[in-house]
C-alpha positions as CSV (number, residue, x, y, z in Angstrom):
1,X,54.8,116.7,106.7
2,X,55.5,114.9,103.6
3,X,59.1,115.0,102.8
4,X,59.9,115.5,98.4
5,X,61.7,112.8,96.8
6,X,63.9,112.7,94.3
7,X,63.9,109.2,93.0
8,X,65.6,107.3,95.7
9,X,66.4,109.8,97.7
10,X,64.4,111.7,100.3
11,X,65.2,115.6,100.9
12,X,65.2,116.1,104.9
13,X,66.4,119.5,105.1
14,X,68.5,122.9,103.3
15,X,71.7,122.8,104.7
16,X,73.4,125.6,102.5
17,X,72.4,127.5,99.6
18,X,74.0,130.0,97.2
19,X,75.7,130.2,93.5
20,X,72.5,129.2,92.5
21,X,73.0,125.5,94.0
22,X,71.3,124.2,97.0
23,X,72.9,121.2,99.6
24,X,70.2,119.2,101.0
25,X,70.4,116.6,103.6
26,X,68.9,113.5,102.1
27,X,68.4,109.5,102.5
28,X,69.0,107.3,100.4
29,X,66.3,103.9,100.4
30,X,67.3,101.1,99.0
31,X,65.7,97.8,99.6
32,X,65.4,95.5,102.1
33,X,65.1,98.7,104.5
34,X,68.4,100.0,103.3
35,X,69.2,103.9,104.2
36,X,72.0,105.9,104.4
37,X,71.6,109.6,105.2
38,X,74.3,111.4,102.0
39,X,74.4,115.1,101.0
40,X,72.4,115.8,97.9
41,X,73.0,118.9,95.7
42,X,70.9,120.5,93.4
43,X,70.3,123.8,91.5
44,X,67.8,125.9,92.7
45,X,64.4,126.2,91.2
46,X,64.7,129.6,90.3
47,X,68.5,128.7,89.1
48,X,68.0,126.2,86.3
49,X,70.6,127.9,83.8
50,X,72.9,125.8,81.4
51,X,75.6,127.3,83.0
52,X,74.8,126.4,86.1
53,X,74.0,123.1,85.1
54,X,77.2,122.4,83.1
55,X,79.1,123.3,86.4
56,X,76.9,121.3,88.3
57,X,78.2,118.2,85.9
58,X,81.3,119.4,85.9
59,X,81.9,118.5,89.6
60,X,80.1,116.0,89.7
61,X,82.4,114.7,87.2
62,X,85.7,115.4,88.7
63,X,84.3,114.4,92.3
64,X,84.0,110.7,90.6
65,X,87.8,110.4,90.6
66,X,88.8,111.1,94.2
67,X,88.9,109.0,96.8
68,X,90.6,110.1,99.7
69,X,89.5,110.6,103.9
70,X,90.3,114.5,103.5
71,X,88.2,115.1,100.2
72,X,84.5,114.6,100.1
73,X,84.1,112.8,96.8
74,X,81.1,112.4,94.3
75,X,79.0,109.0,95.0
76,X,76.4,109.6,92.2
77,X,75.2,111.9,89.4
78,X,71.8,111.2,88.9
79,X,68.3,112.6,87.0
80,X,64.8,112.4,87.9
81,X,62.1,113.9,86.2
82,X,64.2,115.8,83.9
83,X,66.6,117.3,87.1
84,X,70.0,116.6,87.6
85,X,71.5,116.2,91.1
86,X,74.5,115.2,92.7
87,X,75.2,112.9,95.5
88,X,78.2,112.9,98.5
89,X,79.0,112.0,101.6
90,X,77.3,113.9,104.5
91,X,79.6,115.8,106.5
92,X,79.0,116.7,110.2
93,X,80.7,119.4,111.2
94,X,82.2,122.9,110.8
95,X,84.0,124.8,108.0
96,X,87.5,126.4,109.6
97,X,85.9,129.6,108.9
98,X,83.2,128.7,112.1
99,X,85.9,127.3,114.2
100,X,88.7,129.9,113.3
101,X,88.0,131.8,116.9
102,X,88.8,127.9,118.8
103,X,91.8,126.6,116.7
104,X,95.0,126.7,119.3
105,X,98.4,126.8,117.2
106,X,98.8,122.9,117.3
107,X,94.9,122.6,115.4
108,X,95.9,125.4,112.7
109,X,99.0,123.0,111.7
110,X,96.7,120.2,111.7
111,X,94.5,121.9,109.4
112,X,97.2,122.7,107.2
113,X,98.7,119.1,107.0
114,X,95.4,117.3,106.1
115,X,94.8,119.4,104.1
116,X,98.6,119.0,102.0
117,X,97.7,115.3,102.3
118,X,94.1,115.4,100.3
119,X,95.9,118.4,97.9
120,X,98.3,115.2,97.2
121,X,95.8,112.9,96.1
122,X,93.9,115.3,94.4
123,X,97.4,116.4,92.4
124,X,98.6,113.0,92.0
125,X,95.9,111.7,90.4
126,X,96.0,109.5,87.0
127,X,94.1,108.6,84.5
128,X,93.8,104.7,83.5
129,X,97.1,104.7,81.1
130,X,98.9,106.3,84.1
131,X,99.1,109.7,82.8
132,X,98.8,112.4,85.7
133,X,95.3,114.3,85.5
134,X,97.1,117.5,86.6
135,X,93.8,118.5,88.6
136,X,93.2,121.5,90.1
137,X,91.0,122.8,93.3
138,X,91.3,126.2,92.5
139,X,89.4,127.1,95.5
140,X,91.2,126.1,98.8
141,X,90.1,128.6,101.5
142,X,88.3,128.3,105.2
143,X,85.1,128.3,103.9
144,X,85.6,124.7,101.3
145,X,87.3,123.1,104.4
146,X,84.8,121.0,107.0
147,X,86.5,119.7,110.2
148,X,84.3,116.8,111.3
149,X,83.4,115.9,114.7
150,X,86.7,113.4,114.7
151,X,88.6,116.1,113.6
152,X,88.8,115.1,110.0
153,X,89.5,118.0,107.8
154,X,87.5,117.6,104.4
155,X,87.7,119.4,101.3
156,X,84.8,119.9,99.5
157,X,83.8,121.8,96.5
158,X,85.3,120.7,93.3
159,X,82.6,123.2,91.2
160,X,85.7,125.3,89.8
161,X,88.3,123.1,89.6
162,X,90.1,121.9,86.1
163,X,93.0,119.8,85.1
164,X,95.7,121.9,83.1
165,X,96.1,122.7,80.1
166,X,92.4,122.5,79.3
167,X,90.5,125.7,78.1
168,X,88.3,127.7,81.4
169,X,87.9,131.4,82.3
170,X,89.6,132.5,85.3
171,X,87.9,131.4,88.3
172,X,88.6,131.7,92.5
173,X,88.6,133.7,95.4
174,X,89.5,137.1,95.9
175,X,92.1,136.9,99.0
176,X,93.1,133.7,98.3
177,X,93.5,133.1,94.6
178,X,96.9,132.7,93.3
179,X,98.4,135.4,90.5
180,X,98.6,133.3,87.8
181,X,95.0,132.3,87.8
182,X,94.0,135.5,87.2
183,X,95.4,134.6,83.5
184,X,94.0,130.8,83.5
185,X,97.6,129.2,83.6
186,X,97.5,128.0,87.1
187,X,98.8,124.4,88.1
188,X,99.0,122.7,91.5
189,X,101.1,125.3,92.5
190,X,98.2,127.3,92.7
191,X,96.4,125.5,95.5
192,X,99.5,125.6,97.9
193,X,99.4,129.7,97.7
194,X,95.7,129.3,98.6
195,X,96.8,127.0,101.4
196,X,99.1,129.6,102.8
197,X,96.4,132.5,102.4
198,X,94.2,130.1,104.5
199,X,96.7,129.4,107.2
200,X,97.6,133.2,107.3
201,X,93.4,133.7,108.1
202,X,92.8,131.1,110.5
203,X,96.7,131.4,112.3
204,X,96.3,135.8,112.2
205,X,92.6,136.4,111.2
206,X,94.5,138.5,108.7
207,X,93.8,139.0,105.0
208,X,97.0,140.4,103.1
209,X,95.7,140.4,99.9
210,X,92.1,142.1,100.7
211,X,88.5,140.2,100.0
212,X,87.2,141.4,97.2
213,X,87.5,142.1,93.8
214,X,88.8,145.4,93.8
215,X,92.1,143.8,95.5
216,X,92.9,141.8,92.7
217,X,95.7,144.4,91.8
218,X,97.2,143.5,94.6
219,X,98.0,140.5,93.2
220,X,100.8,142.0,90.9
221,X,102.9,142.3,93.9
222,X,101.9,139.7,96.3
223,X,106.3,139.0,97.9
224,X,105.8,142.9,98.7
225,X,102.4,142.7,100.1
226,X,103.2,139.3,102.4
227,X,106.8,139.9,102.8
228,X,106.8,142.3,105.6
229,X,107.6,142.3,109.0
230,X,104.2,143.0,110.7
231,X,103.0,139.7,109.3
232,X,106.2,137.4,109.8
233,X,106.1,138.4,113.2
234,X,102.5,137.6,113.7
235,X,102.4,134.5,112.0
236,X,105.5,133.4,114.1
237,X,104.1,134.1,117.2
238,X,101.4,131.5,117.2
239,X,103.7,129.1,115.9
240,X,107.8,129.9,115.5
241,X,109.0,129.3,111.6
242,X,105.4,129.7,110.5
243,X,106.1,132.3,108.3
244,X,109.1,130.6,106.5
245,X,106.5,127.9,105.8
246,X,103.6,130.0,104.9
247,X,105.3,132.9,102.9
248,X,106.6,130.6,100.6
249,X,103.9,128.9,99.8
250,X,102.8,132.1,98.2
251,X,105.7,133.9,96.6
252,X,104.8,135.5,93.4
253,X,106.9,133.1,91.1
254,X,105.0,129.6,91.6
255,X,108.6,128.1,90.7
256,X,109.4,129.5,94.0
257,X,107.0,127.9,96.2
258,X,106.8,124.6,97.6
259,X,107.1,122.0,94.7
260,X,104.2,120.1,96.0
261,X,101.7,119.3,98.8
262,X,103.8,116.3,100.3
263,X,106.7,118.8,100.8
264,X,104.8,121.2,102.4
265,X,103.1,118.9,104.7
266,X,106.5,117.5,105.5
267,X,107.5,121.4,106.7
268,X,103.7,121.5,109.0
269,X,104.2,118.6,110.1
270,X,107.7,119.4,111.4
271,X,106.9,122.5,113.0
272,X,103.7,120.2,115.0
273,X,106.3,118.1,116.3
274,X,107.9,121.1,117.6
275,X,105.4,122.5,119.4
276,X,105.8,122.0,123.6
277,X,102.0,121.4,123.7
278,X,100.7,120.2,120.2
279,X,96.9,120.0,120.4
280,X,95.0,118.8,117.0
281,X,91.5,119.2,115.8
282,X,90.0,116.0,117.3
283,X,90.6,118.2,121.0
284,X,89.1,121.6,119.5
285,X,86.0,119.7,118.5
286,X,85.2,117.8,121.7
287,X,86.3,114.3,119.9
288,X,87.1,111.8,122.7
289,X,89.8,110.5,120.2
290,X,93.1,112.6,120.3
291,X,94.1,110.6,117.0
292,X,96.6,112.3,114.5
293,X,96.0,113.1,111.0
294,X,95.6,110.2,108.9
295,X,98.7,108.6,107.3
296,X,99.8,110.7,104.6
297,X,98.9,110.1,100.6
298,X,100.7,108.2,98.7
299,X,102.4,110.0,96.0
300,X,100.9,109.3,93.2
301,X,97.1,108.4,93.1
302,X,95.2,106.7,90.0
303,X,91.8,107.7,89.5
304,X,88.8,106.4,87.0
305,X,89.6,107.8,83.1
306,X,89.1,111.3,82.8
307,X,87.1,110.5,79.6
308,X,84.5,112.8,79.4
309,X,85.5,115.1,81.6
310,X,85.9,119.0,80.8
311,X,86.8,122.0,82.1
312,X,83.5,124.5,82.1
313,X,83.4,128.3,82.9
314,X,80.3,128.4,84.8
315,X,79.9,129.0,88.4
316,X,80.0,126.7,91.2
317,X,76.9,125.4,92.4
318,X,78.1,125.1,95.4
319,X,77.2,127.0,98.6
């Protein structure tokens, strides 16, 4: 069967789908006999709206200016015969949604401290004159985070996010969306309360603050809705203190909750080490290697100029 190409790139098969975007499994051929097998995303044929393609950009965009092992980054925005597509690394492996029902207590910390090392970088990213970016993920939840087969946590899925202060429509997820971005005024604040909604789903398999949009009025009294004893006391019996972690990470008042990523890593990371049997993610996913997480972020991160990137309301085209 003769495989479509897309310029350099060879489509091998549909890995995801939906938002109107697709994610294909592709290789790249250079010369010489060069390949290298990348994810390729692209809008769907019967999903070729300006809106879709601005968000499309968009990510591709703000994918250029990470560069971090737990974030899967943009290697090329590119156009042939009039379509745009983007290019990243291929990631083998499984969202923490999949692998929720396998993650011991020692894996869910894991989770939660790669992840508060690539929220770092992401955060603590600047622009050429040294000027923070103030970017955004807006959309840090079990579905946008793939372990890989080392046990490598990966965020993916920068289609919604934004630096602050620019202009954009309220954008996330139901259930793990912080309250402030219901008005647009989130910072990176935000993506620590999504952090702790995540940790409360893959630690509980509870959701506190429902799954849809008709529990968005919930968020008008999230220390209420989190606050209470039946949760504390389940978080903190997969891993003791949990809950003193967690629940901050998502009190109502973002001045309340952790001040960054590194500090909440610090508090995971301390509660791992307290664990009588720690086991991480490279265990849960049959990895040989029983390596930690990687070394954490540096504090402050500089990226390429933001020049010419913008915020956009459209959807993600991500699956």
């Amino acid at each position: 069967m003769t495989r479509r190409r897309l310029g350099r790139y060879e489509l091998v098969q549909l890995l995801g789908k939906g938002g109107g975007g697709e994610v294909w499994e592709a290789v790249l051929h250079g010369p010489a006999g060069f390949r290298r097998k990348v994810a390729l995303k692209r809008l769907s044929a019967t999903h070729r709206d300006p809106l879709l393609l601005e968000g499309l950009l968009h990510e591709a965009r703000l994918g250029a200016l990470v560069s971090h092992p737990n974030v899967v980054s943009t290697l090329e925005l590119s156009q042939h015969d009039g379509e745009w597509f983007l290019v990243m690394d291929l990631v083998r492996g499984r969202t923490t949604s999949a692998l929720r029902d396998e993650l011991t207590a020692g894996a869910v910390l894991d989770v939660g401290v790669q992840v508060c090392q690539g929220l770092a970088h992401i955060h603590g990213l600047r622009d050429d004159d040294g000027t923070p970016l103030g970017l955004v993920h807006r959309d840090i939840k079990p579905a946008n985070l793939i372990v890989d087969d080392t046990g490598l946590v990966r965020i993916v899925d920068l289609g919604i996010a934004k630096l602050v202060g620019e202009p954009d429509q309220p954008a996330g997820t139901p259930g793990y969306m912080a309250p402030e971005q219901l008005d647009g005024e989130e910072d990176h604040r935000a993506d620590l309360f999504a952090l702790g909604s995540t940790l409360i789903r893959l630690a509980t398999g509870q959701r506190p603050l429902g799954r849809t949009l008709d529990h968005l009025p919930r968020l008008g009294n999230v220390d209420t809705r989190i606050d209470v004893p039946e949760l504390r006391d389940a978080l903190d019996e997969v891993v003791p203190g949990l809950s003193r972690v967690v629940l901050r990470a998502m009190r109502h008042d973002p001045a309340a909750r952790w001040a960054s990523a590194a500090e909440m890593g610090a508090a995971l990371q301390q509660l791992f080490a307290g664990l009588d049997e720690p086991t991480r993610l490279a265990r849960v996913v049959g990895s040989s290697e029983e390596a930690g997480p990687p070394p954490p972020a540096p504090p402050t991160a500089r990226g390429p100029s933001s020049r010419g990137v913008r915020g956009s309301s459209a959807p993600s085209a991500a699956t």
